[in-house]
Structures are given as C-alpha cells and as structure tokens.
N, C-alpha and C positions, 0 to 999 in steps of 0.2 A: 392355623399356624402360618401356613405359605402368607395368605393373605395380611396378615399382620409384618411378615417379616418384609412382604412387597413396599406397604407404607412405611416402615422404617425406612428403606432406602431411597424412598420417593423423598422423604423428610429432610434426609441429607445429602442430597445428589447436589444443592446447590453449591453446598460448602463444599462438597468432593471437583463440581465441575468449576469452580471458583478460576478465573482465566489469570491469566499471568498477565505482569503488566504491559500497558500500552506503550505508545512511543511518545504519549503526550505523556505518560508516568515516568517515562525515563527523562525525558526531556525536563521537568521540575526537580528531575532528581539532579544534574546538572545546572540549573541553576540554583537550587540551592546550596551547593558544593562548594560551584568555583565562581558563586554569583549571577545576577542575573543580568547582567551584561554579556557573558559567557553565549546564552540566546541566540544575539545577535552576529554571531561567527560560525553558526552550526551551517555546513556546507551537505551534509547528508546523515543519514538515519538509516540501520539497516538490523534486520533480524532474519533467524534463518529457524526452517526446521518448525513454523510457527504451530499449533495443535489448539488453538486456532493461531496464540499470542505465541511468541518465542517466549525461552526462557532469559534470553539475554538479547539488549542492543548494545548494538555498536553508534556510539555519535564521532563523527569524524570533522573538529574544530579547524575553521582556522587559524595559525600561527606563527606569524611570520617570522621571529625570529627564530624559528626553528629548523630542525632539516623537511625540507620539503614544504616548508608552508604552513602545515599542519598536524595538530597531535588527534592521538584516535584516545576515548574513555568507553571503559564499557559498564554498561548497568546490569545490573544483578539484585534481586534480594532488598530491593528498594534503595543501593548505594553503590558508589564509582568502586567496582573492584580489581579494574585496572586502567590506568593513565599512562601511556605512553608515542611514542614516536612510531607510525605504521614504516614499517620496511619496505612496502612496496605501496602500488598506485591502489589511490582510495576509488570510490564511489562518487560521481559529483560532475557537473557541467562541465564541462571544457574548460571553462575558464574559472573554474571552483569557486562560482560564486553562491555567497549564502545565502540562505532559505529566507525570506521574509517572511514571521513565523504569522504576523498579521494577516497573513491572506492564509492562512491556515483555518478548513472550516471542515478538517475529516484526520479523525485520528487512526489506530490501525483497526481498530476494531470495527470502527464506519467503513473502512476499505475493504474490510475483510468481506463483513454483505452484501460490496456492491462488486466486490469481483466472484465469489460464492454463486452469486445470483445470477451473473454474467455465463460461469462458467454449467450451472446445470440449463441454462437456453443452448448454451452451442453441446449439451451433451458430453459435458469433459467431468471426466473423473477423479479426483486426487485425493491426499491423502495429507496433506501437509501445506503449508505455505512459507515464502522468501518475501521478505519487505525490504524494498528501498524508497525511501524517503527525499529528490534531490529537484535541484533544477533544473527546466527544458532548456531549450536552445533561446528562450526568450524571456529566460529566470523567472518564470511560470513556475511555483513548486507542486511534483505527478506524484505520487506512487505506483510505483512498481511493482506489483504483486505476482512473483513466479508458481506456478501452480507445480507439485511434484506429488507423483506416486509413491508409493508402499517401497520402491527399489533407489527412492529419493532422484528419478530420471523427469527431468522438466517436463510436463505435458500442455503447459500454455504460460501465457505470460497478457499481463493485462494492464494497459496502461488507463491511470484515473488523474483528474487535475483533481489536485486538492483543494482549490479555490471552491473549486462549484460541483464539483464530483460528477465531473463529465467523463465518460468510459474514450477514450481517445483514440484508441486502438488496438488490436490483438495481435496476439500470435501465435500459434497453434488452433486458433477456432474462427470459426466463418472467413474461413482461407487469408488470415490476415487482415482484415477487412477495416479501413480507417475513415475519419471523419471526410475526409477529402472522397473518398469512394460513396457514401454517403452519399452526398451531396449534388455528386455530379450528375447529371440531366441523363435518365433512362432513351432519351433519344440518341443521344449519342453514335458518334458510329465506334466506339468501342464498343458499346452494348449491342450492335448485333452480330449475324453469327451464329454457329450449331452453340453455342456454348452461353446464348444469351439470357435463358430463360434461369439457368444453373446461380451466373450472377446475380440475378433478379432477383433471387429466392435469398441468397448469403445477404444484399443488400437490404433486404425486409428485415431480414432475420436481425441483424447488426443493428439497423436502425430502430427495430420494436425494443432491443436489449436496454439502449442507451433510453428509449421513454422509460422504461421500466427503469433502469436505473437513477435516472432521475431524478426517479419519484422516493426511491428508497433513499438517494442523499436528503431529501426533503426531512425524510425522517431520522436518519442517522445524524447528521452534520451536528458538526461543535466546532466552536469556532474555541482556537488556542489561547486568545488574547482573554474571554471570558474563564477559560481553565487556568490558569496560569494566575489572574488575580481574583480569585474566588479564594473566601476565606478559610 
C-alpha cells in the first residue's frame, strides 16, 4: 500500500512543484499588456520571498512624463495586477538607465542555480531568495540574488552579470570576495602577513566557485531576445 501511495506522489510532485513564473514570464506579460516597446524602458525587475520563483514581480518602467520618471506594474497570475506610480525610490542604476534586454542571456531561474550553487561552496544556508534585475555602474544588466533564512534575515547576497553569468561578487561569503581580488597577483605585498595563507584559501575558493559557475551558465543561459520572439 505505502509503496503505491509513494509512486502516486512521485507521479505528481511535478505538477505539485510546478515553479512560479520567471522574470522573463513577467517581462512578456508586459509587453504583451502595454506593448512591446514597453521592453525597452524597463529600468529594473525585482521579486522577493522567491521559493525558488516569487509569486509576484515588480517591473519598474520608465516614464517621464510622470512623477518621478517612472511607474512601477506588478505581475501576478500570468497578468499586470497593479499599474501604478511607486511612492518612493525604486531599484535601478543611478542614473535609471534601462536594461538592454538584448544582452539578456539568464533568466531568474538560471540565476537561481548559479547563485544556489555559489552559495552551498561558501557553505551558506537559506531558505528563500530576493531578485533584482538592474543596471551596473557601466549599464551592464547583474542580478542581485539576496539569500534569506527561515526568519527572512539576509545571509548572503550574490552578484551575477546577466550577459554571461559571471559570479561578480559576494557578500556574506568568502569574506566578500570580488573579481578584482581574484585577480590580483598572490605576490603581492597585501597577500603577505599572519593572515596570508587565510586569503589564499577565500581566493581559491571564490575563484573555483565562478569556474564552476561558469560552466553551469553554459547550461542554464537563455537569451531574452530568442524568448520573447519564439512562437
């Protein structure tokens, strides 16, 4: 009996775990709404709470003749169930420049495994995930993936380029540790010191993460422009 009732639930666990939508699912939900021109003014993309996907994004358009610039839509349930004017400061570059969705080749779902995978190398535990979706300081579009616990307290934050699904930098694991630390020459006379061999090890460790991660945008990656006009 057990064993029969085990395979029933093996039979439907997919449709039980059926994920919510992405942010490329939200993102066609918007332009099919308000157009697909619409696309070309999204400044940021954010979900919170994700288990792995959130149940809701927020996309935060630009719009100038509005207050502030721009209006925030949020997705739900495959449609915009709410369009309005954010009250306060959004999510997005300094200079809220939009996302060129063309260099888009990692949706949340691809981000999701390569910061997942990032986070059990450095040993970090969570429960939940926060996606922002915007532009760097060089309108490069990253995602943001904040890692939270069971008590929803941030335990790491992990930044990925969406272009090429490079792991760019941390925070809460491998003491912070960025492409620029990386890179820098083990001779150094910052690497030596009682505390040298400590770096040495974060630096492996960092650096092994991002070949590994790598390799799994290799497998993950979708580029937006082929989502978006697939029939």
């Amino acid at each position: 009996m057990w064993r029969l009732f085990i395979a029933f639930l093996l039979s439907i666990t997919p449709a039980l775990a059926q994920e919510n939508a992405t942010a490329y699912d939200a993102l066609r939900v918007v332009g099919t709404q308000l157009g697909r021109g619409a696309l070309n003014h999204v400044v940021s993309v954010t979900g919170v709470e994700g288990d792995p996907q959130p149940k809701k994004w927020k996309v935060i358009l630009k719009n100038p003749g509005g207050r502030g610039g721009v209006h925030e839509v949020q997705v739900a349930d495959g449609r915009i169930v709410s369009d309005q004017t954010p009250g306060r400061s959004v999510a997005g570059s300094t200079e809220g420049t939009s996302i060129d969705t063309a260099r888009l080749n990692l949706d949340s779902n691809g981000v999701y495994a390569v910061a997942s995978h990032t986070a059990e190398k450095s040993h970090t535990q969570f429960a939940t995930v926060s996606y922002t979706l915007r532009t760097d300081e060089r309108g490069e579009p990253v995602w943001i993936v904040t890692l939270l616990n069971q008590s929803l307290r941030p335990v790491g934050t992990i930044y990925v380029g969406a272009n090429r699904g490079t792991v760019r930098r941390t925070e809460g694991m491998f003491a912070g540790a960025t492409m620029e630390d990386v890179q820098t020459d083990s001779d150094t006379e910052d690497e030596r010191g009682p505390f040298s061999g400590v770096k040495a090890r974060i630096k492996e460790g960092f650096h092994r993460t991002q070949e590994e991660a790598r390799d799994m945008f290799e497998r993950v990656k979708r580029s937006f422009d082929d989502f978006i006009n697939r029939g």
